[in-house]
C-alpha positions as CSV (number, residue, x, y, z in Angstrom):
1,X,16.0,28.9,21.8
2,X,16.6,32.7,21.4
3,X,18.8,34.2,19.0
4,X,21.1,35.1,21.7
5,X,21.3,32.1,22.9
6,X,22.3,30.0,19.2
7,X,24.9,32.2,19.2
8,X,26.5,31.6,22.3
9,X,25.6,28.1,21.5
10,X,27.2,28.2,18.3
11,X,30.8,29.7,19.4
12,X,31.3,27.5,22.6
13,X,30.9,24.8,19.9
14,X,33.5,26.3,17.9
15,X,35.7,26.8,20.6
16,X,35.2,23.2,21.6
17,X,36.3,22.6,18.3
18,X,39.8,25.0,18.4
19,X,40.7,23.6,21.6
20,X,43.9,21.0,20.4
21,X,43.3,19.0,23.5
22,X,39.2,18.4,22.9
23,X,37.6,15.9,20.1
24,X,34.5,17.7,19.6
25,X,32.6,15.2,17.5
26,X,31.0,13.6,20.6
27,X,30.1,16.6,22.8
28,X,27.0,18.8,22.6
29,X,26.5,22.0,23.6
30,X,22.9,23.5,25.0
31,X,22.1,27.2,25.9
32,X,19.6,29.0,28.0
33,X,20.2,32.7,29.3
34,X,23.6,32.7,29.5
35,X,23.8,29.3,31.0
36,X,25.4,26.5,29.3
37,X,25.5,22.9,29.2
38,X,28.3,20.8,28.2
39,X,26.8,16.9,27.2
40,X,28.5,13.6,25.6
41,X,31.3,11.5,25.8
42,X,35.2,11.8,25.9
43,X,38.0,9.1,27.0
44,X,39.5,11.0,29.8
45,X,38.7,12.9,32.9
46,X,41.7,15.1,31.7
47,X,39.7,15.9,28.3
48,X,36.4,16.7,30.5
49,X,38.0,19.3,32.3
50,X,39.8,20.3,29.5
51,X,36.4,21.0,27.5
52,X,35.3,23.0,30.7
53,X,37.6,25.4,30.5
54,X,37.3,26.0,26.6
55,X,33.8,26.7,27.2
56,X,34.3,29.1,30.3
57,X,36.7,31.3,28.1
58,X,33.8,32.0,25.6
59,X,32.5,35.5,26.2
60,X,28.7,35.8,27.3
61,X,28.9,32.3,29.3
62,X,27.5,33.3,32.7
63,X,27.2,29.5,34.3
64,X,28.2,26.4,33.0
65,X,27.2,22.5,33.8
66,X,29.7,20.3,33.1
67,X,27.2,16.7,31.8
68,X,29.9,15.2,30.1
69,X,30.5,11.5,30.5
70,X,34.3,9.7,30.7
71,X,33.7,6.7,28.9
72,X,37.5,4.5,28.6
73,X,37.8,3.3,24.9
74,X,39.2,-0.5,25.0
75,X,38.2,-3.7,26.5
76,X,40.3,-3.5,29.9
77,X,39.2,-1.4,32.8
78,X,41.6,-0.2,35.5
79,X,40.7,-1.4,38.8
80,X,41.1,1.0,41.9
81,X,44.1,-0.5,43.0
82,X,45.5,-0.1,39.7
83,X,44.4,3.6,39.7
84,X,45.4,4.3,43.3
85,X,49.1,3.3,42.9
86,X,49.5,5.2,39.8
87,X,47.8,8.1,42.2
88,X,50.6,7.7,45.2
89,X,53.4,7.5,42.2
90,X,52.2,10.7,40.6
91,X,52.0,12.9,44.0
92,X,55.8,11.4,44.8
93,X,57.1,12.8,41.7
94,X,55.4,15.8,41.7
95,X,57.8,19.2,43.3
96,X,55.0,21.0,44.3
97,X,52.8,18.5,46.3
98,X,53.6,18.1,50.0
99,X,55.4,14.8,50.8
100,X,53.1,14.0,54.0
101,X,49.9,15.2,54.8
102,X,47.7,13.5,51.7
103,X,46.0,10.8,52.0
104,X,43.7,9.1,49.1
105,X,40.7,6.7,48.5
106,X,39.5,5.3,45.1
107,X,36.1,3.7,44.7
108,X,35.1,2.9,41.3
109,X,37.4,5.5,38.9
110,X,36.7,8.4,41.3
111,X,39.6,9.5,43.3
112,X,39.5,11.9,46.6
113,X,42.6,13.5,48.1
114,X,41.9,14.8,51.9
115,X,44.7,16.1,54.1
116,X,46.0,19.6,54.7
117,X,48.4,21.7,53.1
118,X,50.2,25.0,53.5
119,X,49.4,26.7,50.3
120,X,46.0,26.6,47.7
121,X,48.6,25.8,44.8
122,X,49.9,22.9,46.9
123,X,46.3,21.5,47.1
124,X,45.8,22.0,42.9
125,X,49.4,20.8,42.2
126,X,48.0,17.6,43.9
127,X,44.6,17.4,41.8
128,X,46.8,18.3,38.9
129,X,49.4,15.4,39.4
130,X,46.4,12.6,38.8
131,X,44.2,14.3,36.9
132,X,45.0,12.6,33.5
133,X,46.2,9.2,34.6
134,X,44.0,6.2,33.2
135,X,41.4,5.2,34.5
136,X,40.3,8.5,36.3
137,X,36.6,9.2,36.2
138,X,36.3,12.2,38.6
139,X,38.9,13.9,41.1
140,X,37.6,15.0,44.5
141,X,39.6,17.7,46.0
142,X,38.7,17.7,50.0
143,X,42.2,18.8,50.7
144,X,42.2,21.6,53.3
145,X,44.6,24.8,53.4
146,X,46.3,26.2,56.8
147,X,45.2,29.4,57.7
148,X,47.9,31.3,58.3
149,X,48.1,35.8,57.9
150,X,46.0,38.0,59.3
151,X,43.3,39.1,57.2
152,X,44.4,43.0,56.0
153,X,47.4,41.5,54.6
154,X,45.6,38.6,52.8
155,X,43.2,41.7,51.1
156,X,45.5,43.7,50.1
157,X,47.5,40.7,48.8
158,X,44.3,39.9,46.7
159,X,43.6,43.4,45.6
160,X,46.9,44.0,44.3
161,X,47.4,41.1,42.2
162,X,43.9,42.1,41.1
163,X,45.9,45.3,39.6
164,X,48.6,43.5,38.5
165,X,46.3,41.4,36.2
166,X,45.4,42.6,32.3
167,X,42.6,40.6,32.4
168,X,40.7,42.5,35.8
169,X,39.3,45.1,36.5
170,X,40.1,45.6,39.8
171,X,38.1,48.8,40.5
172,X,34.6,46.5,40.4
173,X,35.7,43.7,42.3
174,X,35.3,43.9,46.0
175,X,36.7,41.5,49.1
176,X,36.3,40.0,52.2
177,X,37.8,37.8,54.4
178,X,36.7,35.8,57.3
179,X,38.3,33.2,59.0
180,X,40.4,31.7,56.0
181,X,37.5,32.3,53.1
182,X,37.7,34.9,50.8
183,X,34.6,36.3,49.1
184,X,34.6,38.2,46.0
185,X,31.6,40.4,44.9
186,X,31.0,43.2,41.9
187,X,30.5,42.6,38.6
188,X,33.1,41.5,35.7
189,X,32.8,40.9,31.2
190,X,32.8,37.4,31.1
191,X,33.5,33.9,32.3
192,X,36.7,34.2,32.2
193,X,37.2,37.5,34.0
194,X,35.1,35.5,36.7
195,X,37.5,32.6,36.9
196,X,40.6,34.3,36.8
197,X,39.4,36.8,39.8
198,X,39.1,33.3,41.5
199,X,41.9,32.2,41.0
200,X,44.3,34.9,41.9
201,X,42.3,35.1,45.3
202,X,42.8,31.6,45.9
203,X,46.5,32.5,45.4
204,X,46.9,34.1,48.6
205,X,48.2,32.0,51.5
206,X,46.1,30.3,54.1
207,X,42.4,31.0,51.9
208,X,40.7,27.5,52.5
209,X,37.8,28.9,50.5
210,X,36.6,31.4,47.8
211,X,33.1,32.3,47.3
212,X,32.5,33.4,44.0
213,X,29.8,36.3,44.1
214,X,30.7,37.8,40.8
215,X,28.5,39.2,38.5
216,X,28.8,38.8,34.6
217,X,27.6,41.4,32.7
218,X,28.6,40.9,29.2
């Protein structure tokens, strides 16, 4: 392992370590050029993610792979029935999920949501409402999104919330847009400048998809 690469090493770890919502002691952290992988145990899906995005907002993490493992603590195992009615209670008392439209399956811990919604945020307020319930080993979001504006206004949308956020630089990001999917390219200072690009591209209405084609350049 480089030098470079202990260090990146080294403060994902301690980031891992800050983050309130993350017990560190059973994850390990590997590096190689930039890319690192996240390996271990934790007791929720809910921590998992939680420990992905802790390690995205370290600065010089280019690509990240997610190995961790969701094992439950305690003798008694939720079965999918179990899980899949706490899934249909947590959509009904969420505001921003759509009332109709979802439907869900649940085969051994992993749950997927398919349907079609109006808005992206509608299709992550879903993944968000049963993200953290018990028993959840993976969420599969197959939820699609209506297209719906043309695409100059969808752009422009994009490009200025680009401007409007402290975190981007919007003079080295470019877009696209064909047919619903939005595709961001340039370059950007870290992870997190990546993600956040994403996500405020994915806030436009009728994107069913983002390709990610950003650079980091630390």
């Amino acid at each position: 392992m480089s030098v470079a690469d202990a260090n990146l090493q080294e403060r994902v770890l301690e980031e891992l370590r800050w983050e309130p919502s993350v017990d560190a002691a059973h994850l390990g952290v590997a590096a190689d050029d930039h890319v690192v992988t996240l390996t271990g145990s934790v007791p929720s899906y809910y921590e998992k993610i939680a420990a992905e995005r802790a390690a995205e907002r370290v600065f010089g993490v280019q690509a990240l792979a997610n190995d961790i493992e969701v094992v439950f603590p305690g003798a008694h195992k939720l079965t999918d029935t179990e899980i899949a009615t706490a899934v249909l209670d947590g959509l009904r008392r969420s505001v921003s999920v759509p009332k109709a439209g979802i439907d869900v399956t649940v085969s051994h811990g992993v749950i997927t949501l398919r349907g079609g919604v109006e808005w992206r945020y509608q299709r992550q307020a879903a993944e968000n409402a049963v993200h953290d319930l018990a028993g959840v080993v993976d969420v599969v979001n197959l939820i699609g999104v209506k297209p719906r504006p043309s695409r100059k206004l969808v752009k422009q949308g994009i490009l200025n919330a680009f401007q409007r956020n402290a975190v981007l630089d919007a003079r080295r990001i470019e877009v696209e847009t064909s047919n619903g999917t939005i595709t961001l390219r340039g370059t950007v200072h870290s992870a997190q400048e990546r993600w956040a690009a994403e996500r405020a591209a994915w806030g436009a209405p009728g994107v069913r998809d983002v390709e990610n084609r950003l650079v980091v350049r630390a």
